[in-house]
Each structure stands twice: as C-alpha cells, then as structure tokens.
C-alpha positions in Angstrom: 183.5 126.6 -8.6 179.8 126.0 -8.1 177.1 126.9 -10.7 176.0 129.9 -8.2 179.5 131.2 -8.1 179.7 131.2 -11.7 176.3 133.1 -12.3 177.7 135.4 -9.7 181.3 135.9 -11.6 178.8 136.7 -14.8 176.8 139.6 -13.1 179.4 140.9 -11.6 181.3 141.1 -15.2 178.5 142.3 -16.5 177.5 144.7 -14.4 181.0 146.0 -13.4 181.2 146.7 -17.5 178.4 149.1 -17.5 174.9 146.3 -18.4 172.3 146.7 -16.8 171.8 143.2 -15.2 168.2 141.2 -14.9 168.1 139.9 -11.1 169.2 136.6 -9.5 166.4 134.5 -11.4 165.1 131.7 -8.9 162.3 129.8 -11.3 164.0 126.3 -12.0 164.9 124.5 -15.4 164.9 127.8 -17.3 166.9 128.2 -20.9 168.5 131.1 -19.7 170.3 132.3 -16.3 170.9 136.1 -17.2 169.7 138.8 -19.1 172.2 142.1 -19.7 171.7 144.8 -21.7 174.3 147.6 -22.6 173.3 150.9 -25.6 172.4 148.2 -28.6 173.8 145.1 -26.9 171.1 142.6 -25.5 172.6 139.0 -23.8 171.0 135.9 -23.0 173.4 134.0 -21.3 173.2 130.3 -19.6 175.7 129.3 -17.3 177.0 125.9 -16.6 180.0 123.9 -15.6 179.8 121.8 -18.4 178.9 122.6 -21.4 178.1 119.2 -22.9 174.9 119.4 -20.6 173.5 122.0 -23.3 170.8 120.1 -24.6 169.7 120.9 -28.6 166.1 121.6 -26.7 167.6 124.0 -24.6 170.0 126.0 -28.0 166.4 125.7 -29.4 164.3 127.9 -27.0 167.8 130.3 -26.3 167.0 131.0 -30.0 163.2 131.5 -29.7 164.0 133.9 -26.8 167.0 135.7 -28.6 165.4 136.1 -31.6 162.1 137.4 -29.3 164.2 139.9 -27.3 166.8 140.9 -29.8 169.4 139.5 -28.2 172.6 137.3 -29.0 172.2 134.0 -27.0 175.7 133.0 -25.8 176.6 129.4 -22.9 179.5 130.5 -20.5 181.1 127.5 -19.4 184.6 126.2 -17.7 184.9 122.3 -19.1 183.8 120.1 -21.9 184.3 116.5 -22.2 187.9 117.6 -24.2 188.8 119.2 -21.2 189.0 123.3 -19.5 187.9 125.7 -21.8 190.4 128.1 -22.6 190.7 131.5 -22.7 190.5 133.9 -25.5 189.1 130.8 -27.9 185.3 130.7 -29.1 183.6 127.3 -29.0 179.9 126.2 -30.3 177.4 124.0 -29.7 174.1 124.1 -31.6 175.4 127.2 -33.1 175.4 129.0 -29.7 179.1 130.6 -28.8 181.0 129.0 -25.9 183.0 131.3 -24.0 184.9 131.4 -20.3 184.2 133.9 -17.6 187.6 134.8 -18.6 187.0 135.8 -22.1 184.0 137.4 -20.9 186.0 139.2 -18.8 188.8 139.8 -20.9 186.9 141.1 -24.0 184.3 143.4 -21.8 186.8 145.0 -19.1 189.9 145.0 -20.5 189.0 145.0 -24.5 190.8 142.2 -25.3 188.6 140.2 -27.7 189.1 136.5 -28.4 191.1 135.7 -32.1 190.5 132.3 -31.9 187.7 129.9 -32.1 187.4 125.7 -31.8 185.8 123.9 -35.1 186.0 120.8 -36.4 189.2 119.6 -37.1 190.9 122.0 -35.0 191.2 125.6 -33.8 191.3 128.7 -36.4 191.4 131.9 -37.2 189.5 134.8 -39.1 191.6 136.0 -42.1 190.6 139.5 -43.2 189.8 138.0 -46.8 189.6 141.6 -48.7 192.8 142.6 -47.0 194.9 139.3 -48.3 193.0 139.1 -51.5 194.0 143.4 -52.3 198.1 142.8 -50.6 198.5 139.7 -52.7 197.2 141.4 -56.4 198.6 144.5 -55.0 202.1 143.3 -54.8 201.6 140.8 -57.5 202.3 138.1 -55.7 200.7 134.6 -56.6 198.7 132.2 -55.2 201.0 129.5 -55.5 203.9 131.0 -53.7 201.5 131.9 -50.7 200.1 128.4 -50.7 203.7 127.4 -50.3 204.5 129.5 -47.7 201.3 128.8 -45.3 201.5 125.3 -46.2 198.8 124.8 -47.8 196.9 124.4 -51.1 196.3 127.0 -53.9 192.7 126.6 -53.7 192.8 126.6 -49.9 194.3 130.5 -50.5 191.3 131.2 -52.3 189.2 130.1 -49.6 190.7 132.2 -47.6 190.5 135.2 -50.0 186.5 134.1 -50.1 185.9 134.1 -46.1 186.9 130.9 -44.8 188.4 130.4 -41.3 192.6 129.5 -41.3 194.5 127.4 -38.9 196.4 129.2 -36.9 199.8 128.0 -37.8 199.4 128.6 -41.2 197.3 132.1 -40.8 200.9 133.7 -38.5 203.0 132.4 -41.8 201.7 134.4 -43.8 201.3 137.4 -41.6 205.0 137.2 -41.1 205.8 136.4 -44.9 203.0 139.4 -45.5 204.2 142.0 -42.7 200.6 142.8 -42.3 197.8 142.1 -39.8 195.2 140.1 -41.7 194.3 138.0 -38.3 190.9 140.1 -36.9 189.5 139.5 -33.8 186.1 138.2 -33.2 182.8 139.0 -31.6 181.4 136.6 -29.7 178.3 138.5 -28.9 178.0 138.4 -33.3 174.9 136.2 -33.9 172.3 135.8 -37.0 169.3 134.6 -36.3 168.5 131.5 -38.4 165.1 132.8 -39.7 164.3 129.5 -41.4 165.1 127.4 -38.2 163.1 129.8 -36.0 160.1 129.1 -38.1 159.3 125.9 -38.1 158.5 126.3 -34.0 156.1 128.6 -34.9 152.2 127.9 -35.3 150.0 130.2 -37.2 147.3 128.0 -38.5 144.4 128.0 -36.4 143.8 124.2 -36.7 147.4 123.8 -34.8 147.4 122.7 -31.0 149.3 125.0 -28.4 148.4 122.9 -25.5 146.5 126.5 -24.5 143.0 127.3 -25.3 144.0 130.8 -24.7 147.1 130.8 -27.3 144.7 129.3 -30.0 142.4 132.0 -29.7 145.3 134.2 -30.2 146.5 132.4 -33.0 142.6 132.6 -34.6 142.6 136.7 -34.3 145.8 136.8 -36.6 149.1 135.9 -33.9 151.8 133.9 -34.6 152.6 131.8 -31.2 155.5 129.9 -30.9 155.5 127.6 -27.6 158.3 128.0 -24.9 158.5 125.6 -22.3 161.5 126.5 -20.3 161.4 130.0 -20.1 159.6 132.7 -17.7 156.6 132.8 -19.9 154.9 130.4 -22.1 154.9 131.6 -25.4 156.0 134.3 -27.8 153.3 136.0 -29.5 153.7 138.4 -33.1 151.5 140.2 -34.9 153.7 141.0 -37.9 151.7 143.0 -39.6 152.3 145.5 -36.9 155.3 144.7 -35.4 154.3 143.7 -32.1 156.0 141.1 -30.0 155.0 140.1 -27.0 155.8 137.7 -24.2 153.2 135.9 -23.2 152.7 133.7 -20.2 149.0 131.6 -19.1 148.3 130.8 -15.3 146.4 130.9 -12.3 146.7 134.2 -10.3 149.3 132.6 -7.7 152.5 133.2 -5.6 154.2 131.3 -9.0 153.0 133.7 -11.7 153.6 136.7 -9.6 157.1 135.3 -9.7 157.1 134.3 -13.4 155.6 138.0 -14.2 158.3 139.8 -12.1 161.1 138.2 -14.6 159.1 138.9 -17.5 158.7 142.3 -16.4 162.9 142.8 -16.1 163.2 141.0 -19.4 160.4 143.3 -20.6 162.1 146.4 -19.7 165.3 145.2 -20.7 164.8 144.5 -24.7 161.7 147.1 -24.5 159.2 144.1 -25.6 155.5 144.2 -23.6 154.5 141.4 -22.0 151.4 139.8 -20.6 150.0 137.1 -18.4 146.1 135.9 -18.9 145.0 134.3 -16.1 141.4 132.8 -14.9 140.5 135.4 -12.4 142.4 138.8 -11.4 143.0 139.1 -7.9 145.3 142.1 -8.6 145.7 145.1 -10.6 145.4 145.2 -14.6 149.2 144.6 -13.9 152.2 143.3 -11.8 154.9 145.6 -12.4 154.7 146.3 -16.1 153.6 143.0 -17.3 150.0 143.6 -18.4 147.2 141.2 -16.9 144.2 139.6 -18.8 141.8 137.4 -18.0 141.0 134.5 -20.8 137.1 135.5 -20.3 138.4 139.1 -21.4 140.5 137.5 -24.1 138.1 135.4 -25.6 135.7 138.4 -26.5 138.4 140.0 -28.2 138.0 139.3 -31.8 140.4 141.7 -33.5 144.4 141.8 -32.4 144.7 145.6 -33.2 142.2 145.7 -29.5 144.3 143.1 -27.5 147.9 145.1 -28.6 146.8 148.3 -27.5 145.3 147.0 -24.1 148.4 145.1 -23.5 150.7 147.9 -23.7 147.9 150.1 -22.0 147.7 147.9 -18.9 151.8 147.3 -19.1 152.3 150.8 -19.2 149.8 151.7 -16.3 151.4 152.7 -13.0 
C-alpha cells in the first residue's frame, strides 16, 4: 500500500467514526498528514510506511503542534525494521504512540481498544495496580505466593501494585490464579505533554534570533514564539498572560501562502486556535478564510500585544 492509500484508509477511519477531518493537505515535508477532531478529542496524525523514517526533529515539532492545538500527536504505520506492525499492540518512538490502520480501526469503529503495547525488552501489559494491590490484602494473600505464581519476583509484584507495565505471560497467570480482570485496555490517543521538553524550543528573550524580524518584534511586545519549520505556519505564538495562542505564519502575499493559510485556517477551526499570516503587502482582504492578515509595517507599530490579539481575532473572525 502506497503512502496516499494509507492517508486515505486514515480519513476514511476517521471520518466514517464521526471526526471531522482537515482536507487532503498538499504542502510537502510537513510534521503532520491529518488533523481530526471528535467532542474533546483533537488528532495529529503522520502517516508512513515505515516508521523508522520518524525523525526525533519531526516527534519534536508533532509536539510543538500538539501541545499548540490541544491535541494527542500519534504515527500510523504498517512496518518497522522488526518487521509488520501488529494489530491491537501500541509501539513508540520519541514518545509518540505507534499504531496500525487496524488498531485505528479497531478501537474507533468497532470499540475494541488495544491491551497491549511494545517496550523495551518485550511486549506488556497495563495491570490495574489498585485493583491487585486491594484483591491481594483483601484475601490475604501474600506477595510471595503471587510472585510464585506469575513467575516472578516479590519486588517485581510490588511494582506492579505501584503502576508498572507486566509481561504478558505473567500478567494472564495471575488473572487466572486471581479470577479477576486486572488487565485494562489502553488509550492510544492518552498523551501528556512534556512541559519541560516543550520549553526549551521556546524563545522569550528579546536578544534571541527567530530567523524573522517579524517574530522578534513579537517576542519584544511580551510573546513567547517557538519556531516551526515543517508545519503550515511558521511559528507558534503565546501570550500567557492572557491565554492566547496563535498560529503564526510570515510570507509574501502569493499562490504559496494562500495555500499555507487555507490549512491553517482548517487547523484553526479545528482546535478553535486564531491564526495569522503577516505578510509585506496585502493584496487581499484583512483575511483568507479565517486566518487573519497583517502586514509587518502594521505589526511593527504595534507596541502593546493586548492591540495585536484583539485585531487578530477581529480580522479572523471577519466574514
């Protein structure tokens, strides 16, 4: 199956599960491939063949843009260099969850979640911890003879009673021995943003480069910018002490960015973020779609963010 046809397979998931679906995306060399969005569940998913092509740059700016939209980043993918991904198993790379079109499928249309996921050393389980911990003291039984009968260690058992993954084999020994399910299934849409990580991409000190004379000046009136090279726009912009977010893309006023502002304007209305493009000159309205449009003479006089947030969602809220 080609790339195209698995993109395709992923929509039509997707969409067949009630998401609404961002369009066929046709800029090149972006982090992402498609945006969904279903009630309180934001994806941005990247599809590939392969998933040891999933370069640490590319986890990287997934992040930037999860953490951005709201969203869990997550790579579909059908082999690795150990071979066919399988279904129903979670994998990881960069901290990003691996998953098949099948599992996709599987846990969205026929709410079969995956119980197992690849780590390693091997493949495991989750053990509902509170449940073994309350059976065991419950029926009095010790730690010893359930290390015995999993096959494993005392201290291993306490592990488990303290959240750690089990392999599998030993995880259905004690379910049996147990009578009770303490195997849960797991969410592969579940993702923490890793604030720490995250934060070291951004630059909020105005003696910082952004490789844009336009981001600086944003970062001078009080923004936090954090650089995006592979995505539909250029950076992402916050002003925490109001919490706004925006996405924020620089270029000329060509065929390109009317493209580029089309996508941000999906992925805009998608996780209900603004977004704006400054460009040289305006040829067009004070926006395309409901990405707002600024000019980086008209930026530059702006001296106080409070003024550039409310004419951003002004102009990307203007029909």
């Amino acid at each position: 199956m080609t790339r195209e046809d698995m993109i395709n397979t992923t929509r039509a998931i997707l969409a067949k599960a009630g998401f609404d679906v961002s369009s066929a995306i046709h800029l090149r060399s972006l982090c992402f491939d498609v945006c969904a969005r279903r009630d309180n569940i934001m994806l941005l998913i990247k599809v590939l063949s392969n998933v040891d092509a999933f370069s640490r740059k590319n986890a990287d700016e997934m992040k930037i843009m999860a953490d951005a939209l709201q969203a869990s980043p997550i790579l579909i993918g059908e082999t690795s260099s150990s071979g066919k991904l399988e279904k129903g198993i979670i994998y990881t790379r960069f901290k990003i969850p691996i998953i098949s079109n099948e599992t996709l499928s599987d846990e969205l249309l026929e709410d079969v979640p995956p119980f197992i996921f690849a780590a390693p050393g091997g493949l495991y389980v989750k053990i509902d911890s509170d449940a073994l911990r309350d059976i065991r003291e419950m029926r009095g039984i010790s730690l010893g003879t359930l290390a015995e009968t999993a096959g494993v260690s005392r201290r291993t058992i306490q592990l488990y009673e303290s959240g750690m993954g089990a392999m599998i084999d030993a995880a259905l020994r004690l379910e049996e021995y147990l009578d009770a399910p303490i195997i849960q299934p797991l969410n592969p849409f579940e993702y923490v943003s890793d604030r720490q990580e995250l934060d070291k991409f951004q630059i909020t000190d105005p003696k910082q480069q952004t490789g844009s004379t336009s981001l600086d000046h944003m970062v001078t009136i009080g923004y936090s910018i954090t650089p995006i090279v592979r995505g539909p726009f250029d950076a992402v912009s916050k002003d925490t002490d109001h919490g706004v977010v925006v996405l924020t893309g620089v270029g000329s006023d060509d065929s390109k960015l009317i493209q580029k502002a089309m996508v941000a304007s999906e992925l805009s209305n998608l996780s209900h973020r603004p977004a704006v493009i400054i460009v040289q000159k305006k040829q067009h309205d004070d926006n395309i779609e409901n990405t707002a449009l600024i000019t980086d003479e008209e930026l530059h006089r702006i001296d106080d963010k409070t003024v550039l947030n409310d004419i951003i969602m002004s102009r990307s809220t203007k029909k």
